[in-house]
C-alpha positions as CSV (number, residue, x, y, z in Angstrom):
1,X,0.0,0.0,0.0
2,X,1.2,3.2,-0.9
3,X,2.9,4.7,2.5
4,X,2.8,8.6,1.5
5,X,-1.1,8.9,1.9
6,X,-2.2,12.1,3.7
7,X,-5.4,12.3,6.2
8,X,-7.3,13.8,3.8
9,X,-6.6,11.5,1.2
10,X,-7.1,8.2,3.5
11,X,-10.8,10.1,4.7
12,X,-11.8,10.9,0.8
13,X,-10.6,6.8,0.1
14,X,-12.9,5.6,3.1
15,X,-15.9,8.3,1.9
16,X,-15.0,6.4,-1.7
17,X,-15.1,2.9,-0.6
18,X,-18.4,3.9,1.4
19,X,-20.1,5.0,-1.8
20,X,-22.2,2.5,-3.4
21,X,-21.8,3.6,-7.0
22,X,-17.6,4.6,-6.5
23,X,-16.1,1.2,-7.9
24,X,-12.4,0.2,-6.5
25,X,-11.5,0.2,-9.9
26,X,-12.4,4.2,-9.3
27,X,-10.3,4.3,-6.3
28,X,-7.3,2.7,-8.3
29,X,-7.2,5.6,-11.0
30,X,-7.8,7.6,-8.6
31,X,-5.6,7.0,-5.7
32,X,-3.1,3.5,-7.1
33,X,-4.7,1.5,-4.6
34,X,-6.0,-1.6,-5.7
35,X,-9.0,-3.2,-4.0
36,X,-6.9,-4.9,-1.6
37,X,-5.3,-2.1,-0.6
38,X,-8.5,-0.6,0.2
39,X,-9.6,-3.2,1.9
40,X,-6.2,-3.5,4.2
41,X,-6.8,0.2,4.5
42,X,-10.1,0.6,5.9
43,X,-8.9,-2.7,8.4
44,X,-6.5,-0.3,9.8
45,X,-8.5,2.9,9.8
46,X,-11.7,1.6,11.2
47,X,-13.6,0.2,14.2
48,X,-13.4,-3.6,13.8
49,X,-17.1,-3.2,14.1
50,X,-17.7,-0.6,11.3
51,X,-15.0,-2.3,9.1
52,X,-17.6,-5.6,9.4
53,X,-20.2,-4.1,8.4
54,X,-18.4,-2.3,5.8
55,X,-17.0,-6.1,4.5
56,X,-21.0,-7.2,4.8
57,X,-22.1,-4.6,2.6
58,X,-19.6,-4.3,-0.1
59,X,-18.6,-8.3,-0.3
60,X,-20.2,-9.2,-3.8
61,X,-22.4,-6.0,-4.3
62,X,-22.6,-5.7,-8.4
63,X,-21.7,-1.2,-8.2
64,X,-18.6,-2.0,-6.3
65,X,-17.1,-3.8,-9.1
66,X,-17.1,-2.0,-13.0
67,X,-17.6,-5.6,-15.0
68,X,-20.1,-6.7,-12.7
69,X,-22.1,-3.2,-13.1
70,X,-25.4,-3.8,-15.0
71,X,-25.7,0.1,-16.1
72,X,-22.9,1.6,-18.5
73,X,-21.8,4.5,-16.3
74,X,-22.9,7.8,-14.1
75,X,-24.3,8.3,-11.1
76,X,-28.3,8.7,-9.9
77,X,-28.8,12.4,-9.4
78,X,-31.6,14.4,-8.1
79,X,-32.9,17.3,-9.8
80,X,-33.5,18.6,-6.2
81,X,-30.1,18.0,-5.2
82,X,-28.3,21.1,-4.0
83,X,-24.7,21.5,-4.8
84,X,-21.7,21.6,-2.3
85,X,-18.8,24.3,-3.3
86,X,-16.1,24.6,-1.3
87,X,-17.8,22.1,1.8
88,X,-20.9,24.2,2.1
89,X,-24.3,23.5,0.8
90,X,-25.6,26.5,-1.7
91,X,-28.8,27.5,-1.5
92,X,-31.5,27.1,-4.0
Protein backbone atom coordinates (compact mmCIF):
# COMPACT_ATOMS: atom_id res chain seq x y z
CA UNK A 1 0.00 0.00 0.00
CA UNK A 2 1.20 3.17 -0.85
CA UNK A 3 2.94 4.75 2.55
CA UNK A 4 2.82 8.62 1.54
CA UNK A 5 -1.06 8.94 1.93
CA UNK A 6 -2.18 12.09 3.70
CA UNK A 7 -5.39 12.28 6.23
CA UNK A 8 -7.28 13.84 3.84
CA UNK A 9 -6.56 11.48 1.16
CA UNK A 10 -7.12 8.21 3.53
CA UNK A 11 -10.84 10.14 4.67
CA UNK A 12 -11.75 10.87 0.78
CA UNK A 13 -10.55 6.76 0.07
CA UNK A 14 -12.89 5.59 3.10
CA UNK A 15 -15.91 8.32 1.95
CA UNK A 16 -15.04 6.36 -1.67
CA UNK A 17 -15.06 2.86 -0.57
CA UNK A 18 -18.42 3.85 1.36
CA UNK A 19 -20.15 5.04 -1.83
CA UNK A 20 -22.16 2.51 -3.40
CA UNK A 21 -21.81 3.65 -6.96
CA UNK A 22 -17.64 4.59 -6.52
CA UNK A 23 -16.11 1.18 -7.91
CA UNK A 24 -12.35 0.25 -6.52
CA UNK A 25 -11.50 0.18 -9.91
CA UNK A 26 -12.37 4.20 -9.31
CA UNK A 27 -10.30 4.29 -6.33
CA UNK A 28 -7.30 2.69 -8.30
CA UNK A 29 -7.17 5.63 -11.04
CA UNK A 30 -7.77 7.63 -8.63
CA UNK A 31 -5.57 7.03 -5.73
CA UNK A 32 -3.11 3.47 -7.06
CA UNK A 33 -4.74 1.50 -4.63
CA UNK A 34 -6.05 -1.58 -5.70
CA UNK A 35 -9.02 -3.15 -3.99
CA UNK A 36 -6.94 -4.95 -1.60
CA UNK A 37 -5.31 -2.09 -0.56
CA UNK A 38 -8.45 -0.57 0.18
CA UNK A 39 -9.61 -3.16 1.91
CA UNK A 40 -6.20 -3.45 4.23
CA UNK A 41 -6.76 0.24 4.49
CA UNK A 42 -10.06 0.58 5.90
CA UNK A 43 -8.93 -2.72 8.39
CA UNK A 44 -6.52 -0.26 9.84
CA UNK A 45 -8.52 2.95 9.83
CA UNK A 46 -11.71 1.57 11.23
CA UNK A 47 -13.57 0.16 14.23
CA UNK A 48 -13.38 -3.57 13.84
CA UNK A 49 -17.11 -3.15 14.06
CA UNK A 50 -17.73 -0.61 11.29
CA UNK A 51 -14.96 -2.25 9.05
CA UNK A 52 -17.64 -5.55 9.36
CA UNK A 53 -20.23 -4.07 8.43
CA UNK A 54 -18.39 -2.27 5.75
CA UNK A 55 -16.95 -6.15 4.48
CA UNK A 56 -21.03 -7.22 4.75
CA UNK A 57 -22.09 -4.60 2.57
CA UNK A 58 -19.64 -4.33 -0.07
CA UNK A 59 -18.65 -8.30 -0.33
CA UNK A 60 -20.19 -9.16 -3.81
CA UNK A 61 -22.36 -6.02 -4.33
CA UNK A 62 -22.56 -5.66 -8.42
CA UNK A 63 -21.70 -1.16 -8.20
CA UNK A 64 -18.63 -1.95 -6.25
CA UNK A 65 -17.10 -3.83 -9.09
CA UNK A 66 -17.11 -1.98 -12.95
CA UNK A 67 -17.62 -5.64 -15.00
CA UNK A 68 -20.13 -6.69 -12.74
CA UNK A 69 -22.14 -3.25 -13.05
CA UNK A 70 -25.44 -3.75 -14.98
CA UNK A 71 -25.69 0.15 -16.10
CA UNK A 72 -22.86 1.65 -18.54
CA UNK A 73 -21.81 4.51 -16.33
CA UNK A 74 -22.88 7.83 -14.15
CA UNK A 75 -24.32 8.26 -11.06
CA UNK A 76 -28.31 8.69 -9.92
CA UNK A 77 -28.84 12.44 -9.38
CA UNK A 78 -31.56 14.44 -8.10
CA UNK A 79 -32.87 17.31 -9.81
CA UNK A 80 -33.46 18.58 -6.22
CA UNK A 81 -30.08 17.96 -5.25
CA UNK A 82 -28.31 21.06 -3.99
CA UNK A 83 -24.66 21.53 -4.79
CA UNK A 84 -21.71 21.56 -2.26
CA UNK A 85 -18.76 24.29 -3.29
CA UNK A 86 -16.12 24.57 -1.28
CA UNK A 87 -17.80 22.12 1.81
CA UNK A 88 -20.95 24.15 2.13
CA UNK A 89 -24.33 23.54 0.78
CA UNK A 90 -25.63 26.46 -1.67
CA UNK A 91 -28.82 27.50 -1.54
CA UNK A 92 -31.54 27.05 -4.00
Amino acid sequence: MKKDLTDIEKDRIIEMAWEDRTTFDAILVQFGLKEQEVINLMRTEMKPSSFKMWRERVQGRKTKHEKLRDFEEGRFKCSRQRQINNNKISKR
